[in-house]
N, CA, C and O atoms as a GROMACS GRO file, in nm:
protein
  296
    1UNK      N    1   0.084  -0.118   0.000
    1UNK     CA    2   0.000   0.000   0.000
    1UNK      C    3   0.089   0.124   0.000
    1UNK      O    4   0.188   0.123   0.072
    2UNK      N    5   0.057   0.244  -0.085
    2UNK     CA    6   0.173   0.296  -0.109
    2UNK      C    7   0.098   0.427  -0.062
    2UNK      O    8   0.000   0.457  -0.131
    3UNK      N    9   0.118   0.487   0.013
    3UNK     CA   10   0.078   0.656   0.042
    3UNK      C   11   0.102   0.738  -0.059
    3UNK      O   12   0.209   0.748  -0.120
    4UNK      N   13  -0.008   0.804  -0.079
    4UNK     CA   14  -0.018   0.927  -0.214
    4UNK      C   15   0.015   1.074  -0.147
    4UNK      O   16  -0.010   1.108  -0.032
    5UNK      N   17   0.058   1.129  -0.219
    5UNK     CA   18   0.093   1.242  -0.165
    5UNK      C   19  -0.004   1.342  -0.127
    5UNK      O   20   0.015   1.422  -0.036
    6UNK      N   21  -0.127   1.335  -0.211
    6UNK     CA   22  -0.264   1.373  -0.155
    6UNK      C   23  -0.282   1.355  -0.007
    6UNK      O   24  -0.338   1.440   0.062
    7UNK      N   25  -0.240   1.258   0.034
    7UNK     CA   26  -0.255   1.209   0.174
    7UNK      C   27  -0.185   1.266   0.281
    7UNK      O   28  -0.216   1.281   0.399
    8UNK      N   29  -0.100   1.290   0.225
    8UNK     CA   30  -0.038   1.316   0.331
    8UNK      C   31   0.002   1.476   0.358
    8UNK      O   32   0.065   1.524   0.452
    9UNK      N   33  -0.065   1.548   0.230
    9UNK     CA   34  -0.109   1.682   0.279
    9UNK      C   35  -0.229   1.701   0.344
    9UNK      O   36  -0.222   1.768   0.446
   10UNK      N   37  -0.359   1.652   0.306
   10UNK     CA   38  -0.438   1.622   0.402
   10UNK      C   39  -0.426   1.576   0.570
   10UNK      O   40  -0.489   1.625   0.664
   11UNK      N   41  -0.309   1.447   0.574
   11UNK     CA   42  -0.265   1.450   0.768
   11UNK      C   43  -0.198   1.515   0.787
   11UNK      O   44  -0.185   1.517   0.910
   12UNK      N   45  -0.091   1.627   0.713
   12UNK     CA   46  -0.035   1.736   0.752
   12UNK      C   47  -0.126   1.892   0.806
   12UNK      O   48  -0.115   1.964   0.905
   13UNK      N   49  -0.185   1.892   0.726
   13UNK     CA   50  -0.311   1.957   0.750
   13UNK      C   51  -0.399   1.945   0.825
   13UNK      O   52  -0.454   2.054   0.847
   14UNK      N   53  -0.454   1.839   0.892
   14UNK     CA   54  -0.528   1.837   1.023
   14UNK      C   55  -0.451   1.827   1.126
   14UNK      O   56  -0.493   1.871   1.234
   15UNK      N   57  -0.296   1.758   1.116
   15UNK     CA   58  -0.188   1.776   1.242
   15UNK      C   59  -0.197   1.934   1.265
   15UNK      O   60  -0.190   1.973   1.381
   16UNK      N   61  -0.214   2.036   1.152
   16UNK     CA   62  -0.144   2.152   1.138
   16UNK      C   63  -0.301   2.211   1.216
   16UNK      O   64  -0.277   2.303   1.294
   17UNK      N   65  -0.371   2.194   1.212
   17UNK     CA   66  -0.518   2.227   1.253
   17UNK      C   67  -0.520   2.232   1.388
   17UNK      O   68  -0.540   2.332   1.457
   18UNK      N   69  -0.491   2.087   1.433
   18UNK     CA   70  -0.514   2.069   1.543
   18UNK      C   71  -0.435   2.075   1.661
   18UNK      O   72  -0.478   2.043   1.773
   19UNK      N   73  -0.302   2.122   1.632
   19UNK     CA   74  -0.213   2.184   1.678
   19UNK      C   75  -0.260   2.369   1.707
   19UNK      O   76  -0.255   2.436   1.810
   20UNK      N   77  -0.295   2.396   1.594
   20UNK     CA   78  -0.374   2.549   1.629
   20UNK      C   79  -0.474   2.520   1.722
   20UNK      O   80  -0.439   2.537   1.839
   21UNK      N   81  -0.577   2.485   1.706
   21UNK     CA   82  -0.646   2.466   1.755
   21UNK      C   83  -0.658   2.433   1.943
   21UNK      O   84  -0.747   2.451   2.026
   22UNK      N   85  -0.515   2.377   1.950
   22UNK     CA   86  -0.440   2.309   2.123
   22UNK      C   87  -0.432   2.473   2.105
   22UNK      O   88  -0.536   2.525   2.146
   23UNK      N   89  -0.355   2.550   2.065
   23UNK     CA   90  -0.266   2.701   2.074
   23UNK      C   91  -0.398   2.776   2.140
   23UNK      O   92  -0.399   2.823   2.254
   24UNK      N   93  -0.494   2.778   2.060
   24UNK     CA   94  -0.588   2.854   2.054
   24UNK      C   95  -0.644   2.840   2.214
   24UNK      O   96  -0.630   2.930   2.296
   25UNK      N   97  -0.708   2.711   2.242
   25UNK     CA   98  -0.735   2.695   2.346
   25UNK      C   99  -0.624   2.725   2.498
   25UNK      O  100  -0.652   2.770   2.610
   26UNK      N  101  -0.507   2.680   2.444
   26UNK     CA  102  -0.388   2.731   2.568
   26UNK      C  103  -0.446   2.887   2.597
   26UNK      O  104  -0.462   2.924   2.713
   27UNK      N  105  -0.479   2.988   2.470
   27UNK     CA  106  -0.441   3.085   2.503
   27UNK      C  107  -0.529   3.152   2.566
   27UNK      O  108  -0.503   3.244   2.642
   28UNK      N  109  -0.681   3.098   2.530
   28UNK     CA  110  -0.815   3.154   2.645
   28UNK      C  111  -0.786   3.062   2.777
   28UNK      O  112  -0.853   3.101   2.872
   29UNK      N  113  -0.716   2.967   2.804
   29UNK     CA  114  -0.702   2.940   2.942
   29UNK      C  115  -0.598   3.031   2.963
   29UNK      O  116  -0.643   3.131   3.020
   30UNK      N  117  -0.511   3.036   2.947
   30UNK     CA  118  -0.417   3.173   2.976
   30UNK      C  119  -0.474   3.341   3.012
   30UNK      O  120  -0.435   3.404   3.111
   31UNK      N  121  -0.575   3.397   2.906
   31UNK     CA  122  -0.643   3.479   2.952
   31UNK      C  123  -0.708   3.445   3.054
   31UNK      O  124  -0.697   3.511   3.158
   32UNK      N  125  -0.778   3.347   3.048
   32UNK     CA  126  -0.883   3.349   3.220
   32UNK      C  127  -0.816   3.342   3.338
   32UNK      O  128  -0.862   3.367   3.450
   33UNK      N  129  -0.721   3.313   3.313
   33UNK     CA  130  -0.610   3.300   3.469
   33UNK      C  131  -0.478   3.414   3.439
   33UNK      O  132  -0.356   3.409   3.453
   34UNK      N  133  -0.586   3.528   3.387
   34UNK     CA  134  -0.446   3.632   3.371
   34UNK      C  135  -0.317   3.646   3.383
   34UNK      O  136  -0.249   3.724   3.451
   35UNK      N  137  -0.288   3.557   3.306
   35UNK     CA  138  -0.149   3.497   3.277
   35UNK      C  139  -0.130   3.560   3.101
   35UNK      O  140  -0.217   3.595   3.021
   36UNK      N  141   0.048   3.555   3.084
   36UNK     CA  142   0.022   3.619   2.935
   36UNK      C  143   0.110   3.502   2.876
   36UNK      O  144   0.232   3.501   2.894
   37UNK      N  145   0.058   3.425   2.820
   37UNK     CA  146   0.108   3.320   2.687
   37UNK      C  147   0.215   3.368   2.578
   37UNK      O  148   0.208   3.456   2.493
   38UNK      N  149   0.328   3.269   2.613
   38UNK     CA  150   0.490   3.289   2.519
   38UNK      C  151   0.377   3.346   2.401
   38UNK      O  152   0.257   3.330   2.380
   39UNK      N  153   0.496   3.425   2.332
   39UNK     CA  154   0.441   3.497   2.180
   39UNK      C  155   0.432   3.322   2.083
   39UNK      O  156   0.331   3.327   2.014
   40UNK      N  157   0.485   3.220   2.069
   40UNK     CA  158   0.537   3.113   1.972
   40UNK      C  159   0.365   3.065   1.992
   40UNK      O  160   0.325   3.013   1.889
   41UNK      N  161   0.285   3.071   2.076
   41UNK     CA  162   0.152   2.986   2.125
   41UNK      C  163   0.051   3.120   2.005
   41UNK      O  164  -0.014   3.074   1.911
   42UNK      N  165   0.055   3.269   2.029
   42UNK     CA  166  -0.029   3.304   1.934
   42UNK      C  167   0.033   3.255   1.779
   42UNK      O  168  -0.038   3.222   1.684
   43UNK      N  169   0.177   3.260   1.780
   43UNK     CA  170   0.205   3.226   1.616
   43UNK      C  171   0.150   3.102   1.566
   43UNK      O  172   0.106   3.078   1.454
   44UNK      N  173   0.161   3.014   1.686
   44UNK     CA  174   0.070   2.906   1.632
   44UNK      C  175  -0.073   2.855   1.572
   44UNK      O  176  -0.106   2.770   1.489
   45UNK      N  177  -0.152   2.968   1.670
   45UNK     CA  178  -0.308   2.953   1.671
   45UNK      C  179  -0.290   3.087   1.517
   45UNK      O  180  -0.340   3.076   1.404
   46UNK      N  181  -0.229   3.169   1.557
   46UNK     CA  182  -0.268   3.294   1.393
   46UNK      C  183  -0.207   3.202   1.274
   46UNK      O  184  -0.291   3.221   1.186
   47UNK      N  185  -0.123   3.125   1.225
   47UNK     CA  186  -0.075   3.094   1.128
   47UNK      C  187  -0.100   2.898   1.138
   47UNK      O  188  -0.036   2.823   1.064
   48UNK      N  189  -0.156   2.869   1.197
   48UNK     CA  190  -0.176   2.739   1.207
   48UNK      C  191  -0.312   2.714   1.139
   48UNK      O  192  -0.306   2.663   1.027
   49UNK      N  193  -0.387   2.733   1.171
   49UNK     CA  194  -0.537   2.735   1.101
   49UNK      C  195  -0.535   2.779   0.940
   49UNK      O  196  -0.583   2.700   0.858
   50UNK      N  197  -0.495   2.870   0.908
   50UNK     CA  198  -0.509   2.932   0.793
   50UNK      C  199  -0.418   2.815   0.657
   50UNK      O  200  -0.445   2.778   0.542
   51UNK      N  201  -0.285   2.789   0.775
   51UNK     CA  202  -0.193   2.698   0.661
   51UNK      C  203  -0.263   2.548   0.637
   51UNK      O  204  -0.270   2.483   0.533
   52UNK      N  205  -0.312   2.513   0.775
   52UNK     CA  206  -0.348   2.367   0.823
   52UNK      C  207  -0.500   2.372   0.719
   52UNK      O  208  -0.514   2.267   0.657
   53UNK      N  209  -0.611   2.475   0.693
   53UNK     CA  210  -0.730   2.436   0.680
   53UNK      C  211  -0.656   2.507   0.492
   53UNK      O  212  -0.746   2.515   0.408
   54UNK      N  213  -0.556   2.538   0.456
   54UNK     CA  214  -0.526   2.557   0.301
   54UNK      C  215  -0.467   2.428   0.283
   54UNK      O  216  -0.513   2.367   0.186
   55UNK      N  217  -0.377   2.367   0.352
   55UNK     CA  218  -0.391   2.208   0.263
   55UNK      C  219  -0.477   2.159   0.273
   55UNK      O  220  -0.491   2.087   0.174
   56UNK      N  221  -0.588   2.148   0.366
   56UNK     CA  222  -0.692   1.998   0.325
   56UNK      C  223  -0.742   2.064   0.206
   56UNK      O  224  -0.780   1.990   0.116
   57UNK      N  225  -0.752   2.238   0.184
   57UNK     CA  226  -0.851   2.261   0.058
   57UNK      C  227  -0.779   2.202  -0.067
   57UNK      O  228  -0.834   2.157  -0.168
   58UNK      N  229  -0.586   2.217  -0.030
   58UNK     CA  230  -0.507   2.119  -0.115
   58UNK      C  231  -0.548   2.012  -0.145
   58UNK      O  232  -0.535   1.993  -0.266
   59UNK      N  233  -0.586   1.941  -0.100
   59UNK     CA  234  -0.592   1.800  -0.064
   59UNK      C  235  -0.743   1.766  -0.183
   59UNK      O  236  -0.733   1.693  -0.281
   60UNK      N  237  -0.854   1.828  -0.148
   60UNK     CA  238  -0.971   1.862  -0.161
   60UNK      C  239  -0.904   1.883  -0.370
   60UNK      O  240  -0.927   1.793  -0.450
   61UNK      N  241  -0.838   1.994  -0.406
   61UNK     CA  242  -0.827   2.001  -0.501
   61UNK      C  243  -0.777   1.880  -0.555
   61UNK      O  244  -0.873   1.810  -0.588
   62UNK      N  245  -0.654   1.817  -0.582
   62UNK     CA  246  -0.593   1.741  -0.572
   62UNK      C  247  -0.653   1.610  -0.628
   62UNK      O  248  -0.637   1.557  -0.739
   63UNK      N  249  -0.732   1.567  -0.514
   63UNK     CA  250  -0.843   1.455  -0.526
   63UNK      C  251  -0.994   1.512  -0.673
   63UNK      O  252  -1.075   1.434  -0.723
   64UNK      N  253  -0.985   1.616  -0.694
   64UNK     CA  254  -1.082   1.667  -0.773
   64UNK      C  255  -1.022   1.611  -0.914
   64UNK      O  256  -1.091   1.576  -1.010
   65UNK      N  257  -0.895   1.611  -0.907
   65UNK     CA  258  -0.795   1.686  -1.068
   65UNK      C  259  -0.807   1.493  -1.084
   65UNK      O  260  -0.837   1.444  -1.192
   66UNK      N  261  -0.782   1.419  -0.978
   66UNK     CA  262  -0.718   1.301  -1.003
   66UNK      C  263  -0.879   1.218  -1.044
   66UNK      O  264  -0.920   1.151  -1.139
   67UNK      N  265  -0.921   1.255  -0.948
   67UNK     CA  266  -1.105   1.173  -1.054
   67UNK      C  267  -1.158   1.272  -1.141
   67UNK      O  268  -1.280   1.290  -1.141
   68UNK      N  269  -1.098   1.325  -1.201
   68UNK     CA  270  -1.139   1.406  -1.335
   68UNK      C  271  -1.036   1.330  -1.428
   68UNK      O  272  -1.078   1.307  -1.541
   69UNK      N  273  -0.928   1.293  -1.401
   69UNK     CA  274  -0.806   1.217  -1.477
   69UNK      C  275  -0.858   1.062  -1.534
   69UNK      O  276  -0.844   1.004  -1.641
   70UNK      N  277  -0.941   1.018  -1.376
   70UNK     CA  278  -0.926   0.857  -1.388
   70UNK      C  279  -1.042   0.858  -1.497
   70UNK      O  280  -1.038   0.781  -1.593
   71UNK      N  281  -1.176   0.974  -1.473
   71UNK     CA  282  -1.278   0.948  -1.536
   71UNK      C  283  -1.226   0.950  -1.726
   71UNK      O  284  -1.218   0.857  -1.806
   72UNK      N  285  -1.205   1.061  -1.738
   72UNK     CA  286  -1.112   1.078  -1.878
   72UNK      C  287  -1.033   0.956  -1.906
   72UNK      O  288  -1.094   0.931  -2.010
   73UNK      N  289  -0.983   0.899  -1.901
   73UNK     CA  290  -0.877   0.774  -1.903
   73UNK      C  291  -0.994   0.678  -1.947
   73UNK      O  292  -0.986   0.623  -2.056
   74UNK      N  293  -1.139   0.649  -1.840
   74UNK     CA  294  -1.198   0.546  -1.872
   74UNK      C  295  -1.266   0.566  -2.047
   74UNK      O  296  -1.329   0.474  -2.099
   0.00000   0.00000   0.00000
């Protein structure tokens, strides 16, 4: 079984998600206990989401181009 590269921008992309997503949440527990969160925790949650939810749309394309290929072929 051979991993497609489709794939593995797609689990890069929800790793990348859901890693923001941990950031995001660190950082409203951090506000509620008025505490101020390392700067590296907002870079995560501001640039994590945006990169993480543009590959699955990668991913999303990708898979579009390749059953538009297989259909053509048949």
């Amino acid at each position: 079984m051979s991993i497609s590269p489709a794939r593995v921008i797609l689990f890069a992309g929800g790793v990348i998600t859901a890693v923001a997503s941990i950031a995001l949440l660190t950082i409203l527990v951090f506000y509620f206990a008025d505490l101020t969160p390392d700067s590296w925790v907002y870079f995560a949650a501001l640039w994590g989401f945006p990169a993480g939810f543009s590959l699955m749309i990668l991913h999303v394309l990708l898979s579009i181009r390749g059953r538009r290929r297989r259909r053509v072929s048949t």
